[in-house]
C-alpha positions as CSV (number, residue, x, y, z in Angstrom):
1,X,3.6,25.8,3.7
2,X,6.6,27.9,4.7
3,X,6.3,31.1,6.4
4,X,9.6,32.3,5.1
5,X,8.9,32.4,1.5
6,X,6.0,35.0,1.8
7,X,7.4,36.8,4.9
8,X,10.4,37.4,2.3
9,X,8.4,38.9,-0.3
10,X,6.6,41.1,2.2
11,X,10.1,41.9,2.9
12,X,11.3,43.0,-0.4
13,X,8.0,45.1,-1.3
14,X,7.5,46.7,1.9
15,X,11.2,47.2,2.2
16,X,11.3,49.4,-1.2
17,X,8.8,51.6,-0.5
18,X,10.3,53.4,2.8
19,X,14.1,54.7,4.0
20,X,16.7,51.6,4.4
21,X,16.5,52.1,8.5
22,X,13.1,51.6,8.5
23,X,13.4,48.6,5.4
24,X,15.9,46.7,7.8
25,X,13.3,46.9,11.1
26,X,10.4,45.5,9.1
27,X,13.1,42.8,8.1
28,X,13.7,42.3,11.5
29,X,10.3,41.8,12.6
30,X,8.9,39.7,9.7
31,X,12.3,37.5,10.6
32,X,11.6,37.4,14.1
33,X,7.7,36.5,13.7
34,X,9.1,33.5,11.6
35,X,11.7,32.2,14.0
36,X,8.7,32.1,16.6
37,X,6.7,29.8,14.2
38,X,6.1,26.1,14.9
39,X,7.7,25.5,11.3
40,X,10.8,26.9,12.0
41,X,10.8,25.5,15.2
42,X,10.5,21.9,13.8
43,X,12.6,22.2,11.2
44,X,15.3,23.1,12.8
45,X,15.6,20.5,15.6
46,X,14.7,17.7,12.6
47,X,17.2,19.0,9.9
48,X,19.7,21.0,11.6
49,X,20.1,19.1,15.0
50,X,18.7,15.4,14.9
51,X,20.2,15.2,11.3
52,X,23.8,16.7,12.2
53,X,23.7,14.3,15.5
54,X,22.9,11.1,13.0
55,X,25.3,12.0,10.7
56,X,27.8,12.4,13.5
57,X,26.9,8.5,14.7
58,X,24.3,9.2,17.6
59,X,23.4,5.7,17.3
60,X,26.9,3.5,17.2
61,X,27.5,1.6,20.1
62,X,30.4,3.3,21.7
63,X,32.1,1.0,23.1
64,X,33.1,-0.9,19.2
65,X,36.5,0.2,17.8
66,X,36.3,2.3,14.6
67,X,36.3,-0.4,11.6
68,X,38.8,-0.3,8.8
69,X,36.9,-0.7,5.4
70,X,39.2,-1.8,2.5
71,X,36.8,-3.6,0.3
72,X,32.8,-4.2,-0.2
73,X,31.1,-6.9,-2.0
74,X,28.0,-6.3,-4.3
75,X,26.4,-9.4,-5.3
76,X,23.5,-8.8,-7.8
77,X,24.5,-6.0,-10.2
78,X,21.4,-4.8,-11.8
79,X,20.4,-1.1,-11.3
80,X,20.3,-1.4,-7.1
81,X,23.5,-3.3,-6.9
82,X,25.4,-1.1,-9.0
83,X,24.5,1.8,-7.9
84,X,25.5,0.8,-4.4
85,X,29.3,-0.5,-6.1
86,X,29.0,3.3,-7.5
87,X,28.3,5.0,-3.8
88,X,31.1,2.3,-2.4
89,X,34.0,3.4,-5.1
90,X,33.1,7.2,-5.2
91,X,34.0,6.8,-1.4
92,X,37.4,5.8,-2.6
93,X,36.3,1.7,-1.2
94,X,37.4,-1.2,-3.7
95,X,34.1,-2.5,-4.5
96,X,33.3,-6.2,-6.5
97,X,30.3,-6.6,-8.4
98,X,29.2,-9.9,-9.1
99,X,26.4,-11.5,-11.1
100,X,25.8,-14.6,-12.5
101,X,27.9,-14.9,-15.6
102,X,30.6,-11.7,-16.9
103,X,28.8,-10.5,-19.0
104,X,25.9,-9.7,-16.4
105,X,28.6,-8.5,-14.0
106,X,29.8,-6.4,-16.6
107,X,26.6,-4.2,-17.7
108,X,26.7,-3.3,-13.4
109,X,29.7,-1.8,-13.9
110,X,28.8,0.0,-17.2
111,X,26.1,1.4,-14.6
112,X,28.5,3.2,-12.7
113,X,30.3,4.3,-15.7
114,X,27.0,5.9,-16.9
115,X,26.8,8.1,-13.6
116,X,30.4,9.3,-13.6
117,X,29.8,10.2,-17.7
118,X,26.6,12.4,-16.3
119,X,28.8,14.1,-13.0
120,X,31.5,14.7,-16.6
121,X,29.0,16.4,-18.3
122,X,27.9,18.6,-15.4
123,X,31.5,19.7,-14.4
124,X,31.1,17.7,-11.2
125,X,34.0,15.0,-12.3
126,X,36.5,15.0,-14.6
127,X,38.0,12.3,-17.1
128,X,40.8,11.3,-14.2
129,X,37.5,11.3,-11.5
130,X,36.1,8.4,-13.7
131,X,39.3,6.1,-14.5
132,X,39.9,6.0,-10.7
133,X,36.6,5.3,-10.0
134,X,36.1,2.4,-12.6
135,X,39.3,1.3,-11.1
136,X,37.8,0.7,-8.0
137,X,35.0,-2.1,-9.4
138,X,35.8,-5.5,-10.1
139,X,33.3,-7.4,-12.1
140,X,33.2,-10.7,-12.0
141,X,31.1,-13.9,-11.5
142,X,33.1,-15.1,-9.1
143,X,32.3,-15.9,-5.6
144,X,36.2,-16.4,-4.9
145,X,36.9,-12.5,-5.5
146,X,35.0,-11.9,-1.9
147,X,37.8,-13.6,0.2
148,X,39.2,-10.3,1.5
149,X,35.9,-8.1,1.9
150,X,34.6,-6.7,5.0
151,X,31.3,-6.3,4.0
152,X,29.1,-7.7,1.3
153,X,25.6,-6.9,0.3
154,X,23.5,-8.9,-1.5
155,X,21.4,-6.9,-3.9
156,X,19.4,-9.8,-5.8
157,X,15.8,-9.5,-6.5
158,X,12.9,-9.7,-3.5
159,X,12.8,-13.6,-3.4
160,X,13.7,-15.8,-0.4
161,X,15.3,-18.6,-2.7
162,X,17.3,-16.6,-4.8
163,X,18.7,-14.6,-1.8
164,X,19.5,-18.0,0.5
165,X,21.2,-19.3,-2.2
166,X,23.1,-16.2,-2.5
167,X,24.1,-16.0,1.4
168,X,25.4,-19.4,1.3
169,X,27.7,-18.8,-1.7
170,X,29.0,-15.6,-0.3
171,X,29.1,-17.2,3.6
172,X,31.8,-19.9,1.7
173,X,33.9,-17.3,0.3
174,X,34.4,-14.8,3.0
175,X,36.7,-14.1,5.9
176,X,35.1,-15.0,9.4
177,X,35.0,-11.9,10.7
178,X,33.4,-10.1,7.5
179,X,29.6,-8.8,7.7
180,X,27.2,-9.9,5.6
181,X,23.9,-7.6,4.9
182,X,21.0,-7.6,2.7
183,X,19.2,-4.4,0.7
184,X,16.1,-6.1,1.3
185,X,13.2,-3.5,1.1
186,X,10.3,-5.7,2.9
187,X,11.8,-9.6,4.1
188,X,12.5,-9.5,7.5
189,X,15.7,-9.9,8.5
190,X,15.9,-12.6,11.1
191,X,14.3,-14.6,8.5
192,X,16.9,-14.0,5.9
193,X,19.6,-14.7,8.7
194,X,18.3,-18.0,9.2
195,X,20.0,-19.4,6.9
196,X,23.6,-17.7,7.8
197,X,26.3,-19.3,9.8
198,X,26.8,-16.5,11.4
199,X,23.7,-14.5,12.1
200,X,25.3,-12.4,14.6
201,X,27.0,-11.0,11.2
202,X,24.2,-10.7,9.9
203,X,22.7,-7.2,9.4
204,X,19.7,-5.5,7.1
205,X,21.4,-2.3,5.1
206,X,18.3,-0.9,3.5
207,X,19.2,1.8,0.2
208,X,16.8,3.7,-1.6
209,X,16.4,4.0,-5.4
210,X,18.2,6.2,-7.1
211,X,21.2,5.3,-4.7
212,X,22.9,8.3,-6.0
213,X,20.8,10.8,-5.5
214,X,18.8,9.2,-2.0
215,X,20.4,10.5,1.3
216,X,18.9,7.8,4.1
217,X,20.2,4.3,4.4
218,X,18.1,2.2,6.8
219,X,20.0,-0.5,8.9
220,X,17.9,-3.2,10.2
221,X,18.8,-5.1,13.4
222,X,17.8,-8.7,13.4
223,X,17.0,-10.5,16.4
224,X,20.3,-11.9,16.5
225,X,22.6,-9.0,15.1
226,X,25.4,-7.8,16.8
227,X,27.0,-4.6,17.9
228,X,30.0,-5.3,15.9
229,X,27.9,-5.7,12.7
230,X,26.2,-2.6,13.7
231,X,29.0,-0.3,14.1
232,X,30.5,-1.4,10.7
233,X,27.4,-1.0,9.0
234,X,26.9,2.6,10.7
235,X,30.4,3.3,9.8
236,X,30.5,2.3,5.7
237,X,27.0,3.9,5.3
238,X,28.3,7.4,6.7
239,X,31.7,7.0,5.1
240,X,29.5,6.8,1.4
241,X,28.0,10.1,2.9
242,X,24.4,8.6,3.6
243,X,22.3,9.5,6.8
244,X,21.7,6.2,8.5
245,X,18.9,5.7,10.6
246,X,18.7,2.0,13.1
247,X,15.7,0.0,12.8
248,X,14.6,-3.2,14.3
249,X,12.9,-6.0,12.1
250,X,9.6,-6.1,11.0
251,X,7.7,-6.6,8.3
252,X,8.1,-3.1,5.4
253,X,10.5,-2.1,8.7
254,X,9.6,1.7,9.1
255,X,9.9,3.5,6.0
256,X,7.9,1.5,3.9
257,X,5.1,1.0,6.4
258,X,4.4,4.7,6.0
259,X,4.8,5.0,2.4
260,X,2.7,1.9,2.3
261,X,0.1,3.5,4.7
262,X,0.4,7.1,1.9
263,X,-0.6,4.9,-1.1
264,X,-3.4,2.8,0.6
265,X,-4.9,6.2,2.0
266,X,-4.8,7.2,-2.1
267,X,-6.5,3.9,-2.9
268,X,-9.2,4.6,-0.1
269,X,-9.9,8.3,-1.4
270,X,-10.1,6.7,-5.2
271,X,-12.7,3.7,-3.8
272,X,-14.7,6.6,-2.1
273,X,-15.0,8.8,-5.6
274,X,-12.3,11.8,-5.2
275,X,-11.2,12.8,-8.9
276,X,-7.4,11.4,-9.2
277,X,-6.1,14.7,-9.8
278,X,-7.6,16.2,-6.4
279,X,-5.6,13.3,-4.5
280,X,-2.4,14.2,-6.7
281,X,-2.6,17.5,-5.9
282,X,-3.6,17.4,-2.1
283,X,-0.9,15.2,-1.4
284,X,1.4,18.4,-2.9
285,X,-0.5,21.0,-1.4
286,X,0.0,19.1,2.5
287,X,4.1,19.2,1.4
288,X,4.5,15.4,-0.2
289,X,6.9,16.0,-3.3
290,X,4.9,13.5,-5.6
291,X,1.5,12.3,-5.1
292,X,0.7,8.8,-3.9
293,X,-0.8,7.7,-7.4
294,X,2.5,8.8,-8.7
295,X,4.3,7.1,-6.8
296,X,2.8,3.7,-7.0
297,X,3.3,3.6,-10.6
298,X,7.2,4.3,-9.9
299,X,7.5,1.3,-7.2
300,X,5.2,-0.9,-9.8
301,X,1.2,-1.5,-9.2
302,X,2.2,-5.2,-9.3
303,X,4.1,-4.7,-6.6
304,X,1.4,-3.6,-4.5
305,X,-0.3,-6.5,-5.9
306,X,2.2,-8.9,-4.6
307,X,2.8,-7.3,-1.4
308,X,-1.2,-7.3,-0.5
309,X,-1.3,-11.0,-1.5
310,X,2.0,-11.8,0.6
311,X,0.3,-9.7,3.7
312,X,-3.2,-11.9,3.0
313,X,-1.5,-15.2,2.7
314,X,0.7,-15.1,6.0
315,X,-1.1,-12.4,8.6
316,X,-4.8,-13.9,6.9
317,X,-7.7,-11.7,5.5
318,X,-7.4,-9.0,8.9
319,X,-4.4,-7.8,7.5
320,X,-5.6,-6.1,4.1
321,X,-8.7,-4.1,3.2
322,X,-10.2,-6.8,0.2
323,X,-11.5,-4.1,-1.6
324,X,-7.7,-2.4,-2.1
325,X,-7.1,-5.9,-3.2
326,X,-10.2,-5.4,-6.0
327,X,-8.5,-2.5,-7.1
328,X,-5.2,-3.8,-7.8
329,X,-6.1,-6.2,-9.2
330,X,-8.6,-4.6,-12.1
331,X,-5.7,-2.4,-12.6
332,X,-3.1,-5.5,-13.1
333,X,-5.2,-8.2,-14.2
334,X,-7.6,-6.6,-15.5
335,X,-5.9,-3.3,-17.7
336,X,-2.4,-4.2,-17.7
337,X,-1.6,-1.7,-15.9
338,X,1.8,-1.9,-13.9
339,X,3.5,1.5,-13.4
340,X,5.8,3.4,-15.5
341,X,7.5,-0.1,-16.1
342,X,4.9,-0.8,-18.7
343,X,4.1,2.9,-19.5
344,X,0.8,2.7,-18.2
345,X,-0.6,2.7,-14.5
346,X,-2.9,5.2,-12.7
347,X,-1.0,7.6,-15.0
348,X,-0.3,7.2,-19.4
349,X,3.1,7.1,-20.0
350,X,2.9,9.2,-23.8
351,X,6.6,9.5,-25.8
352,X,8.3,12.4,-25.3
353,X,8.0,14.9,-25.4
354,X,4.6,14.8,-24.5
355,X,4.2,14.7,-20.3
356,X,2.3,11.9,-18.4
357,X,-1.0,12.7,-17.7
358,X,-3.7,11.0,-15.5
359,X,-5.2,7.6,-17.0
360,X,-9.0,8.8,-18.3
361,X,-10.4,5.3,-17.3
362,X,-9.8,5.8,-13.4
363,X,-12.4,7.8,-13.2
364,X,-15.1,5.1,-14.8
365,X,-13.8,2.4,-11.8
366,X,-15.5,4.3,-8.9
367,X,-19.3,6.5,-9.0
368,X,-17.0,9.6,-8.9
369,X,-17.8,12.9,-6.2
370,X,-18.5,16.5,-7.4
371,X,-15.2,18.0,-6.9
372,X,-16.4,21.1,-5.8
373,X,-17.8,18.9,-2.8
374,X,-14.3,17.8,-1.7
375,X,-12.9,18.9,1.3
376,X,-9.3,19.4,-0.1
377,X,-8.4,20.7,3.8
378,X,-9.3,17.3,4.9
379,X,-7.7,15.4,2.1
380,X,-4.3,17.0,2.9
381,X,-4.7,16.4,6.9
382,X,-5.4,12.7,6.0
383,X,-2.2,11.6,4.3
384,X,-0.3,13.6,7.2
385,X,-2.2,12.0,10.2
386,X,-2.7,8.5,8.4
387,X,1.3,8.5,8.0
388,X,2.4,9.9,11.4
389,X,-0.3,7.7,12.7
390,X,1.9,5.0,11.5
391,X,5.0,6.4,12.7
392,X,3.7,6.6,16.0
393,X,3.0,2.2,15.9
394,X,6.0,1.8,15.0
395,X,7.8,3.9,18.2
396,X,4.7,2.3,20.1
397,X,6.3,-1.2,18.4
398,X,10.0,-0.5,19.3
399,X,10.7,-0.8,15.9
400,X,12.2,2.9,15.8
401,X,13.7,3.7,19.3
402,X,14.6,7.2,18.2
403,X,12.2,9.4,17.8
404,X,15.4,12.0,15.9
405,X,15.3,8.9,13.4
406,X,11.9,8.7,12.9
407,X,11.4,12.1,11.8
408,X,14.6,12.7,9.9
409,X,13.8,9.0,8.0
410,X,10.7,10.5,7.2
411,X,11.8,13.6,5.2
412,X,14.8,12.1,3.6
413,X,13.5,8.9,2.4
414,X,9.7,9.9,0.6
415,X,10.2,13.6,1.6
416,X,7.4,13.7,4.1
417,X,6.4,17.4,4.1
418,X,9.4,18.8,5.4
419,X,7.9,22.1,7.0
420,X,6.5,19.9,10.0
421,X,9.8,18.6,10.9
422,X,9.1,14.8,10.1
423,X,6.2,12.3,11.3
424,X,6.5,12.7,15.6
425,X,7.4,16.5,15.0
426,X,4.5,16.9,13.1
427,X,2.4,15.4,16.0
428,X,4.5,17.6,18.7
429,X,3.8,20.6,16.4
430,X,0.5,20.6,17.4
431,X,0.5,19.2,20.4
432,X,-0.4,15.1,21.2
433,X,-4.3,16.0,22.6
434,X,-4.9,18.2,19.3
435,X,-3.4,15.4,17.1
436,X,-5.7,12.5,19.1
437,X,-8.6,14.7,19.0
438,X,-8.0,15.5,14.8
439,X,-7.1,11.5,14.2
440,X,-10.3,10.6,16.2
441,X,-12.8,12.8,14.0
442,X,-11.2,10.7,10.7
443,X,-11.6,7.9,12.3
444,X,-15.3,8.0,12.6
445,X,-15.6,9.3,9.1
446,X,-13.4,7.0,7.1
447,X,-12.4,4.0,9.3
448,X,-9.9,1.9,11.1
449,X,-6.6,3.3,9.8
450,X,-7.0,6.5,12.1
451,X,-7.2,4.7,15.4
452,X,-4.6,5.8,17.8
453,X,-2.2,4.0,19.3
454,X,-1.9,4.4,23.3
């Protein structure tokens, strides 16, 4: 999928076999052949310029003083809350963890002592790195330790309960003019801020898992949220060296609407009879680091099951295909089959050494195709148009109101193929008619999910 890598080779061999002038022209012209390229093109006004001006604050409100961070507050210290005490204290913040009882508290921190052990071990941190990091984190059970923060994120599991009861313990213990923000991956916020005393404080700070290794933080603006809220968000997450991108409330808010729309495209190709592996790999070969089976069984089949049943019981049966439903639910109910959490999804989870491996008894759910009858081409253009398709809504939506945010989100939170500069670039790569005209053709093949927005 990149020009470069082949145009280098051609370099090298062609290069060796005539005088160094004549070596250095060919490089020239192989270079400049690749500079003209939409690829290169894309790529470098997604990663080089929208990406430098995001991480340089193109989207604080300009007119909000620069805030002083002293101290963050992490409440809910499993792996997602610790990690984010670890990003806060590697950025030289005081950070407290807190959790229901010490001992809870206490295995967050051990977390973060974990990750510095593993920078240790590479030569990226040394025994001093890790004492003054540890020294940052308080663990603790107690709400009281929050009095002086500026921000706290609550980091508790995906349940509307669990996470009101948290707000209001937190909203007692803080400073009025602290911001309060939930890693929530799918609740919308203006929901969750109904039950603030302050929802103008109120803001959506979205992390990815593994913190420490993810690059994008999504904020998410709730209905009520403020500029002052949104500036100190935009502000911590680039002083913890994260790329933030602004997104209004909705429902999945963006990135997870497009991941969401790479998995159910997998689940349509599996209904239909294409072999498993095919999918895997045609999802690689378009540019998507993992395929979308993969994937699933990371972020839990059960998941899927629970987020299809949410979608059915409050948008009603429009909102889900019933027969995606079927599926999960033979895998869960049915198989036991969860994800990697229960070392068995749509892949088997063997010890190690031994490497996971497609589960055998996918291929007896659905009558399966003749592979050599696949269309791999069209597989790959299908998980690229069915996701930009769904980047597009949500610009369409005003969800995203930056299209630099759009694509960069894109690449750096599920690594949408890079190459074509993000979701919209990929559209503008080709040109908007040529992309309609493609997205039309699918759409009279294999349904709904390829009609285009206006």
């Amino acid at each position: 999928n990149y020009p470069g890598a082949a145009a280098i080779l051609k370099c090298v061999y062609e290069g060796l076999l005539v005088p160094f002038d004549t070596g250095l022209r060919i490089e020239q012209r192989y270079f400049t052949n690749v500079l003209m390229t939409t690829e290169a093109g894309m790529m470098i006004r997604s990663l080089f310029v929208s990406l430098q001006e995001l991480n340089k604050g193109a989207r604080r409100p300009k007119d909000v003083k620069p805030s002083k961070i002293k101290k963050v507050g992490i409440v809910g210290a499993g792996f997602m809350g610790a990690s984010i005490g670890y990003a806060t204290a590697k950025a030289g913040f005081r950070a407290v963890l807190i959790d229901r009882d010490q001992e809870a508290a206490d295995k967050g921190k051990a977390i973060s002592a974990d990750l510095i052990t593993k920078d240790m071990q590479k030569g990226r941190a040394t025994q001093a790195d890790k004492d003054a990091l540890l020294g940052l984190i308080e663990a603790t059970p107690d709400y009281a330790a929050l009095a002086n923060c500026d921000l706290v994120i609550e980091a508790v599991f995906e349940d509307r309960d669990v996470k009101r009861v948290v707000t209001e313990k937190a909203e007692a213990a803080i400073k009025s003019s602290a911001i309060m923000a939930s890693n929530t991956s799918t609740l919308p916020i203006t929901g969750l801020a109904k039950v603030s005393a302050r929802p103008k404080n109120f803001i959506g700070i979205h992390f990815f898992s593994p913190v420490d290794k993810m690059m994008l933080v999504e904020i998410i603006m709730g209905k009520k949220t403020g500029e002052k809220a949104l500036a100190l968000a935009l502000d911590y997450v680039r002083a913890i060296k994260k790329t933030p991108i602004v997104v209004n409330d909705t429902r999945g808010f963006y990135v997870n609407r497009c991941v969401l729309q790479y998995m159910s495209e997998a689940y349509n190709m599996l209904i239909e009879g294409v072999p498993a592996i095919m999918i895997e790999n045609a999802a690689k070969m378009a540019g998507m680091p993992v395929g979308p089976l993969s994937l699933n069984d990371e972020t839990a089949i059960d998941l899927s099951q629970k987020i299809l049943k949410a979608a059915l019981a409050d948008l009603g049966p429009k909102a889900i295909n019933p027969k995606h439903l079927d599926l999960v639910n033979a895998m869960v109910d049915k198989h036991d089959r969860k994800g990697r959490k229960n070392g068995k999804g749509f892949y088997d989870y063997p010890a190690k050494p031994a490497k996971k491996h497609i589960w055998p008894g996918l291929k007896d759910l659905y009558p399966q195709q003749n592979p050599d009858k696949v269309n791999v081409a069209e597989l790959k253009e299908r998980f690229l148009t069915v996701i930009a398709l769904e980047a597009a809504r949500v610009m369409e939506e005003g969800i995203v109101t930056d299209p630099r945010e759009a694509d960069v989100g894109s690449i750096l939170a599920f690594g949408f193929a890079p190459y074509t500069g993000g979701t919209l670039s990929y559209i503008d790569g080709m040109g908007a008619a040529q992309f309609v005209k493609r997205a039309k053709a699918l759409q009279k093949k294999y349904g709904p999910q390829y009609k285009v927005p206006k």
